[in-house]
N, C-alpha and C positions, 0 to 999 in steps of 0.2 A: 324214425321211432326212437327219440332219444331226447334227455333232458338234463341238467347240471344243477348238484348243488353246490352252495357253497356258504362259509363259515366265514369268521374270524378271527377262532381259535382253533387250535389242532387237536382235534380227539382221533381216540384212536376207533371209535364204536359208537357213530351219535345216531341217534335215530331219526328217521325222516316218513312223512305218511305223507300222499301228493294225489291229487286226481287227473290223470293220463286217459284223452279220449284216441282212438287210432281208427285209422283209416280204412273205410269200408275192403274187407278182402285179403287185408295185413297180413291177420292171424286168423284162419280157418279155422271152420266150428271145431274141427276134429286136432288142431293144434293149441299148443303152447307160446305166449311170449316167454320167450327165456331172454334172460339178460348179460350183458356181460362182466357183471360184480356178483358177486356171491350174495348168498341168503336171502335174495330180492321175493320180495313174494308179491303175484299180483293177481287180487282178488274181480274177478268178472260182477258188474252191474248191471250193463246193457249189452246188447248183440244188436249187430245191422239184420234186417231182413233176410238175409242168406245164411244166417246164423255167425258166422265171423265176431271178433270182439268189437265194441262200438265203446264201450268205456269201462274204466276199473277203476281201483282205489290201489295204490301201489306206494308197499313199505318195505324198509328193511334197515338194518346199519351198518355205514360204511367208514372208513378210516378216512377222515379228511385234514389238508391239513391250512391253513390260516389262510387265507385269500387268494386261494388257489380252488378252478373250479372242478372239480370232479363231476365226468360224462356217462352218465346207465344210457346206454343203448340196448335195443331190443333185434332179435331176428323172429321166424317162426320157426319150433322143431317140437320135440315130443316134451309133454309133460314131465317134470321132474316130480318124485317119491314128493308128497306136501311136508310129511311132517306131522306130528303130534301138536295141532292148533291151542294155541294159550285161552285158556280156561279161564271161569270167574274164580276157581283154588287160587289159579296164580295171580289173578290178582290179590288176592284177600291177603297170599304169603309176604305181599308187599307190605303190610301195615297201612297201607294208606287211608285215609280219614279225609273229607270234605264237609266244606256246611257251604248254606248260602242261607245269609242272617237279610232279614226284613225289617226291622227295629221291630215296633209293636207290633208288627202282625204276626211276627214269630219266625225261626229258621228251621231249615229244611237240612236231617245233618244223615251221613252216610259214615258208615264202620262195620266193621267185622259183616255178619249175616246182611245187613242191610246190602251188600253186591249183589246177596242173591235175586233179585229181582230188579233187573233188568229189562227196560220199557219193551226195547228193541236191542238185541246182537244185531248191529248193525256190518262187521265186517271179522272175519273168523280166519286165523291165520298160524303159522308157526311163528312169521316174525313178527305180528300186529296184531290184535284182535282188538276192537272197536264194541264198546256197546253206550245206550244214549237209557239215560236214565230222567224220574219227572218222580216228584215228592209233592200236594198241597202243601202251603204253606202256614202252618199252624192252624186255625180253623176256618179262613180264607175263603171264602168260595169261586174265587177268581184267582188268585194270585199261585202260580206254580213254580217251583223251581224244577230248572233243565241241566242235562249237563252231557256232553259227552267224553268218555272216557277212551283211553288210547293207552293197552298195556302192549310194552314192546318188551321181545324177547332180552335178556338179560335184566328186567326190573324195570328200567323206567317207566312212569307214569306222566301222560298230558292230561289235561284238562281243560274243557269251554265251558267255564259255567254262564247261565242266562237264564234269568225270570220272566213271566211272560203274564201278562194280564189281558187276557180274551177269550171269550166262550164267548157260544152262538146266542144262546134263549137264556142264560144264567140271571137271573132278575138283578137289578141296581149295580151294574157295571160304574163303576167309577175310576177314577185316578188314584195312588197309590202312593201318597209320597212319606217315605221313610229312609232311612240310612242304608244303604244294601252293603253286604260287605259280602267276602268270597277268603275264606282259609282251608288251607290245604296243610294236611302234615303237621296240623297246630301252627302253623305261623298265617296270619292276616295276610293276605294278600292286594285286596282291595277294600277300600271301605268311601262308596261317596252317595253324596244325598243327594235324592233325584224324586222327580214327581210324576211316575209311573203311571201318564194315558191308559184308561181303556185300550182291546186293543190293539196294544204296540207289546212290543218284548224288546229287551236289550241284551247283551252281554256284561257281566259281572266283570268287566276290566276297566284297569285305567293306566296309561302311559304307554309306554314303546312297547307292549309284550303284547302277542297274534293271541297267547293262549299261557296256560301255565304250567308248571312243571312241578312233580315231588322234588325234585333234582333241580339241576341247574341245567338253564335252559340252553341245547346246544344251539340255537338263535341260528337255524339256518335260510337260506334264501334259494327257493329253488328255479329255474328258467326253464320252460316249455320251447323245443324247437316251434320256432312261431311258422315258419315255412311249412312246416310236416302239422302243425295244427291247422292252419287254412285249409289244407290239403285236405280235410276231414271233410268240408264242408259244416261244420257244427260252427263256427264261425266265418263272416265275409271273408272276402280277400281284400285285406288293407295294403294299402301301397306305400303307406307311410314310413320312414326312419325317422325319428324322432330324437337329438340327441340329447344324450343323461342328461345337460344343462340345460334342458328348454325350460323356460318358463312354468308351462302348466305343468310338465315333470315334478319339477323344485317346488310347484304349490300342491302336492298332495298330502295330505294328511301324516305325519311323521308319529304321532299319537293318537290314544282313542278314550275321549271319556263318554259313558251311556246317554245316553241317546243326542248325540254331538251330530249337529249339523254336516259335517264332511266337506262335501264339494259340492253337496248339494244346492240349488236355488233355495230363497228363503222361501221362496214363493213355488211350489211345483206347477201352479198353473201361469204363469208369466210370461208375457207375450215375447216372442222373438227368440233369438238364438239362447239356449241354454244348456250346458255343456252334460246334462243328462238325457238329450231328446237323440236319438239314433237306435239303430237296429241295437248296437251296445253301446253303454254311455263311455263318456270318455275316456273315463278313470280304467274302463276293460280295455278300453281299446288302446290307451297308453301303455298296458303290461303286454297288448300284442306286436305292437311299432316300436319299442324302445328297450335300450338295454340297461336302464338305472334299472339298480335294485329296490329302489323307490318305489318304483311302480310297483312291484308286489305289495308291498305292504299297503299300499293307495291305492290300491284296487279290493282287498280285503277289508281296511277298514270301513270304508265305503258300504262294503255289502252287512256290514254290522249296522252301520247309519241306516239301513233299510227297515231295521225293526219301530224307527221312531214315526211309522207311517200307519196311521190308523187301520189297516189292511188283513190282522189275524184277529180271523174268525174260526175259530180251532170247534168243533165238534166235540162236546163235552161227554157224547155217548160214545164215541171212539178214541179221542184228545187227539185223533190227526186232521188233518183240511177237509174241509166239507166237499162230501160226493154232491155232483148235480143232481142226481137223480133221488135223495133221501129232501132237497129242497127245493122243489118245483114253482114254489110262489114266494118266496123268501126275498126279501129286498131290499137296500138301506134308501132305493128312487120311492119306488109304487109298487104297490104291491095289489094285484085286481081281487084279491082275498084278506087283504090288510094285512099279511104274513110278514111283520116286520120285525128286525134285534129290539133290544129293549133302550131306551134313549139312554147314552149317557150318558155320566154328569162327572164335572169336576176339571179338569185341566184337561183342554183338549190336544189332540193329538194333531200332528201338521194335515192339513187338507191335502188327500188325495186326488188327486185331476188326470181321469182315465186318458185327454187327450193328449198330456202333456209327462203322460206316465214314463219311464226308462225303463229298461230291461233293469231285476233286480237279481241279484243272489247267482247267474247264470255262470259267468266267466268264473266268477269265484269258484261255484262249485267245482268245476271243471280244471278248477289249477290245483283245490286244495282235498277235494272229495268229503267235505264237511254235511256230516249231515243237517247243521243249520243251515247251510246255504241253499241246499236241495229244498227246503220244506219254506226258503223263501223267497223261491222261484215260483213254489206251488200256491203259496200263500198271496201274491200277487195276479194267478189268473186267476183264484177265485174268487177275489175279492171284486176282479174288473165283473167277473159273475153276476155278484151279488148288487153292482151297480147298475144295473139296466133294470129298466122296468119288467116284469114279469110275464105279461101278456096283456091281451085285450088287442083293440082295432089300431091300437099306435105302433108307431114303430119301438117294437119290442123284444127280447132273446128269444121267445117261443119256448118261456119253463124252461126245463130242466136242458132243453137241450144248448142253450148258451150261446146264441149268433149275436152276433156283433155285427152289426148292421150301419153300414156309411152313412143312412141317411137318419142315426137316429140321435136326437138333443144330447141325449145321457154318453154319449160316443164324441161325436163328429165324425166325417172320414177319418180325419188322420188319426183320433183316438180309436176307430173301427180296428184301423190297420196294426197298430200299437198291442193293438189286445189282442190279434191274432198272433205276435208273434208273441207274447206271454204263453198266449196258451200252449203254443207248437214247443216253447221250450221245458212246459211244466213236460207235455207230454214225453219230450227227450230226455229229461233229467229225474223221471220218476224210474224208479230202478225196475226190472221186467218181474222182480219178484214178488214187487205192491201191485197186482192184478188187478185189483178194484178200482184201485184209486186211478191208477194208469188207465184202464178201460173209460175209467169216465172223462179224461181228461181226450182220450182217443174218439170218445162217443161226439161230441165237443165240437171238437176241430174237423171233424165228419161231414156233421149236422152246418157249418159254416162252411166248406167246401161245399155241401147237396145246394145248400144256399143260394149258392154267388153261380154256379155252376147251371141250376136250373133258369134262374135269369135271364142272366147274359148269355149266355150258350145254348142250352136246348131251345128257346126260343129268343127268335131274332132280335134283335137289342142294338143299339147305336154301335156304328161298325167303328169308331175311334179308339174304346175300351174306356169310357168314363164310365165307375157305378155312380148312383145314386148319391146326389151330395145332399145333404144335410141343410143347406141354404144357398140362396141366390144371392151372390156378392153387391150385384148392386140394385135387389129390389126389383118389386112387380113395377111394370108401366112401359121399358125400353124395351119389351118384347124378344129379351135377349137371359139367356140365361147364363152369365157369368158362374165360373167354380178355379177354386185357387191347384193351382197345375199343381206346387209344392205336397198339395194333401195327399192329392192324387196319387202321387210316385210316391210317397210313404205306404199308399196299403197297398203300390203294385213290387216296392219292395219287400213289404212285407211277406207277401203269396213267395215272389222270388225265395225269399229268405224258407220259407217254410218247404218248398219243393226241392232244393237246393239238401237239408239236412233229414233225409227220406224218412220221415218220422214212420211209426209201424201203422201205418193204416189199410184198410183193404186195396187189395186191386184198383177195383171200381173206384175208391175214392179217387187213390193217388193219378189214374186216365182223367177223373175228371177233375184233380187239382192243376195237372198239367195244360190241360185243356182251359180251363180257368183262366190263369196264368198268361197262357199264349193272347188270349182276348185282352186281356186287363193290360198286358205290357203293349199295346199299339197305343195305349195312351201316351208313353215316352218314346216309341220309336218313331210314330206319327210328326213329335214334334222335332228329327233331328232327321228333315227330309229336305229336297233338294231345291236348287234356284226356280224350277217349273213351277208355273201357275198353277197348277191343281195341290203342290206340296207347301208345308209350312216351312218355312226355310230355317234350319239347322241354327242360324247364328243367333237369334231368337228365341230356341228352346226353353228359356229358364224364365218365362216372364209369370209375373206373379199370378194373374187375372187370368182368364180364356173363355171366351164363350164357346159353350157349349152346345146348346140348341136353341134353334132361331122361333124359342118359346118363354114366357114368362113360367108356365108349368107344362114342361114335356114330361110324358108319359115313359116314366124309366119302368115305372113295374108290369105293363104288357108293352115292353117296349117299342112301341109305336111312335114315339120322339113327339114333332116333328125332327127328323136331325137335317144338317147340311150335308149338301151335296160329296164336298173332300177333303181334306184337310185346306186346301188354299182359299176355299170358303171362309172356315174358322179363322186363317190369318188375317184376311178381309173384315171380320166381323171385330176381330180381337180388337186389333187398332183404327179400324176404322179408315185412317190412312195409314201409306205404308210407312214402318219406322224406320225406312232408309231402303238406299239401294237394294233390291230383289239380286242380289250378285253375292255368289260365296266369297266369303273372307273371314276376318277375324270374328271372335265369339262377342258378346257384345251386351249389355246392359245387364241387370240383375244382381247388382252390386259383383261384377266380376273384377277379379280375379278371386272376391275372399272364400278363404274355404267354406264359408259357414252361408253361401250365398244361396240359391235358388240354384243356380249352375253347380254346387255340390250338394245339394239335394237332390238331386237328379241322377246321379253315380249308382246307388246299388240299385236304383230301378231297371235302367239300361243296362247293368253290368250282369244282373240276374237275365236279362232278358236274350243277350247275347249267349250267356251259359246253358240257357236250355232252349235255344236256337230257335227263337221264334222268325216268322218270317221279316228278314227285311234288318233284324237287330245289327246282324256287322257290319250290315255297308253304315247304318248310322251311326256304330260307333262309332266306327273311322272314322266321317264325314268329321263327327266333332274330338276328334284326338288328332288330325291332320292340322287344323288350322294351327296359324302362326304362333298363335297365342294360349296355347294349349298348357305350358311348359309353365306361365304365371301359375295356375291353379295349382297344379302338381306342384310345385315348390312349396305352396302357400300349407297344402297339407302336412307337410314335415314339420310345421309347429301346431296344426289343428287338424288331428288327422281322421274325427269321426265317418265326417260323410267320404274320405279318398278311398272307396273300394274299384274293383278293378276285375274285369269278369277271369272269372278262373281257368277258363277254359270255354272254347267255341271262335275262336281268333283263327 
């Protein structure tokens, strides 16, 4: 339970605000993290199931001094006296003054009484107190200015400012392009001209700076123990070290101007390896494996690059993310009531591609406790939401309740699995005080587990653990039903991944997410089985193609197949002949060793599956971490470290 900052320059009192998640049991409901630096104050968000701390927002100021890293470690003990929490008075006694200028549409300005109204007190403290503020912008019907503010004890003042253009039903949605500028304290801060998508929201910055300051910015860089955060389970277990110099290190974004591409693909739908497809995309999983101080800031700016994604559909009758259940037919697919947004015009926003979607705003939140990162976690499942068709006899979400379905166009599998774990992480990152919004997000990921659950489990269903794919790889006529293995272990990592960070769901759910799970991962453990005729042989596992039932249309939905007899059937069927010696040895085809191959695509599937000790998972892990050749792959992660997880436990 411990994390370091550090500076440049030496102050004696800089202030720092950081988002710290800890480990289920840490800190008991009935205790305190106490720290061991003075003034540290650390405000509770979420609680595990037992009630224990699950995450906080943690600030305070410390004497640092120039390139040396200062360590806040935590124990558990009693509550310390809080303190007399900083007020909007104390702000106001700051003087401080904001605008966010739109050119002609008009600015959005904040001073004296203007404090008093505050969207959300988003976090209340003696040494922090946080509130997020939203003005229209002149007489705009779309265009809002956002901000959040950050008063630390002694005076300083932070700020994020960001505009946002999206509402649900707001008639004649268009693009926005004007000069946007951000002054604080009367001095300009940013001023650049952009052509504001429908839709999309930015941040008001540009250059090296996370955020801005009345003051001068103490520009720190803070490091999350990465060992004690996997430990959470709220992230994989990556096995990568990555050093400061690598490559994809040294290419993360070093500045930020609005709505700047990043690291992103030009293209989000783009066929093959791209470096934002994984449980988390790169740029998180570089700040988890690597000790450049690079990576914070390329992982931050990143999660800013997330606003330039057609995806915010903000509820103009609440102005937060639309609940499922207030839009039951609502659609941007089909709609079986024609409940569609309003078309929009004018410069479009980057295409959205729910198969080829990344985790957005997640890692961020979690490093920096930013309420824009949180709402574009949220703004991400609902939009995957709002992409599925509504209902009727297709394969559809079933309304308001929100399934994400392997076999359906608007998905794919692997888009299925992608959008579960949006969802599982809106639901972990929404704070336990937003009840609504979290209830619906819990309602959700419920309704997706009763799902998949009722299927394949209550009733008998192919004993391999394939759902429902989406298409047959090579077509009606061969009597064979080809489905790509790689999809597959994405939505059986996904489940992993979601059962893994025990989101708050019922009892009942979470037996039958478990339950789930155990079924779904025999699809990766099936394949990492032995030299015997009835097994698929281990060396093999990562092959692109596999047939799956010795049908052109087997029957997934009353799961009656036809299926094969054993897994050594499917090896037979897959190649037709054998692809070599039936003899253990080295790993073998699938573009191995490279990380980014079929064979590391297939890591947090197995590695969840071994964690929550499904039948059969360890002897196959082992099987395939024994071979000779095991040690290329692993290495090859230390410079591409997405897909290197590593089961956390169950060894």
């Amino acid at each position: 339970m411990q994390f370091t900052l550090q500076t440049e320059s030496s102050q004696t009192a800089a202030p720092f605000c950081i988002g710290f998640a800890f480990r289920q049991g840490d800190i008991p409901a009935a205790s305190a993290a106490v720290a061991n630096q003075p003034n540290i104050q650390v405000s509770a968000v979420n609680r595990w199931p037992d009630g224990s701390l699950k995450f906080a927002v943690i600030a305070g100021q410390l004497a640092l001094t120039a390139g040396q890293a200062k360590t806040v470690s935590f124990t558990s003990g009693s509550a310390a006296p809080a303190g007399k929490a900083l007020t909007l008075t104390d702000l106001k006694t700051t003087g401080v003054t904001a605008s966010i200028g739109c050119g002609s549409y008009g600015t959005a300005s904040w001073a004296t009484t203007d404090w008093d109204n505050a969207f959300v007190a988003w976090v209340s403290g003696p040494a922090m107190s946080s509130w997020i503020y939203r003005k229209p912008v002149g007489t705009d019907a779309h265009l809002v200015a956002w901000m959040e503010v950050r008063l630390f004890a002694g005076g300083a003042v932070e700020i994020l400012p960001w505009v946002e253009n999206g509402y649900i039903r707001v008639a004649g949605p268009t693009s926005k392009s004007a000069t946007y500028t951000f002054t604080l304290g009367g001095t300009q801060r940013c001023s650049v001209a952009i052509d504001l998508p429908a839709h999309t929201r930015t941040p008001i910055i540009s250059g090296s700076a996370l955020s801005y300051w009345l003051g001068a910015d103490p520009a720190i860089t803070p490091k999350h123990d990465m060992a004690y955060l996997r430990a959470t389970r709220l992230v994989p277990n990556y096995i990568a070290s990555v050093a400061p110099t690598a490559a994809r290190v040294t290419a993360q974004p070093t500045s930020y101007q609005p709505l700047q591409l990043g690291s992103y693909s030009a293209a989000m739908g783009m066929a093959g390896y791209q470096p934002a497809i994984g449980i988390l995309p790169e740029w998180d999983v570089l700040y988890l494996t690597s000790t450049a101080s690079a990576a914070y800031g390329g992982m931050v700016r990143n999660a800013y690059s997330a606003g330039r994604w057609g995806i915010h559909f903000r509820d103009e009758n609440t102005n937060r993310p639309l609940r499922f259940s207030q839009y039951p037919h609502l659609s941007t697919a089909a709609s079986t009531t024609n409940d569609k947004p309003p078309v929009a015009t004018g410069t479009a926003a980057g295409v959205w591609d729910v198969p080829h979607h990344p985790s957005q705003g997640f890692m961020a939140y979690l490093a920096t406790g930013r309420w824009f990162h949180m709402e574009t976690v949220q703004f991400t499942a609902t939009y995957n939401y709002l992409f599925q068709v509504d209902g009727g006899i297709y394969a559809n979400r079933n309304y308001s309740d929100g399934i994400f379905r392997s076999d359906s166009g608007s998905s794919t599998t692997r888009g299925a699995g992608w959008a579960v774990r949006s969802l599982v992480q809106a639901v972990v990152a929404t704070p336990d005080s937003d009840s609504v919004l979290r209830g619906e997000f819990i309602a959700s990921l419920e309704a997706n587990i009763n799902f998949n659950h009722a299927k394949y489990v209550a009733q008998a269903n192919n004993p391999f653990g394939w759902v429902k794919p989406y298409s047959d790889y090579t077509g009606v006529g061969d009597r064979i039903y080809f489905e790509a293995t790689w999809m597959q272990d994405f939505y059986t990592a996904a489940f992993g991944y979601a059962l893994a960070m025990s989101p708050p769901i019922s009892g009942a759910a979470r037996t039958k997410l478990s339950e789930f799970f155990a079924w779904k991962a025999r699809s990766v453990v099936g394949r990492l089985g032995t030299a015997a005729a009835s097994d698929w042989l281990y060396r093999d596992a990562a092959t692109y193609t596999v047939a799956v039932a010795p049908s052109d249309s087997p029957d997934f939905d009353g799961g009656t197949g036809p299926w094969y007899a054993d897994w050594g059937a499917l090896y037979q069927a897959t190649y037709a002949t054998s692809p070599g010696a039936r003899t253990e040895g080295d790993l073998r085809g699938a573009y191995f060793p490279e990380a980014t191959s079929y064979w590391g695509n297939l890591q947090p599937a197995i590695s969840y599956a071994v964690e929550n000790q499904v039948p059969g998972a360890a002897s196959a892990y082992l099987r395939m971490v024994s071979a000779s050749n095991w040690g290329q792959i692993v290495n090859n992660f230390n410079a591409t470290p997405v897909w290197g997880v590593a089961p956390a436990s169950g060894l």
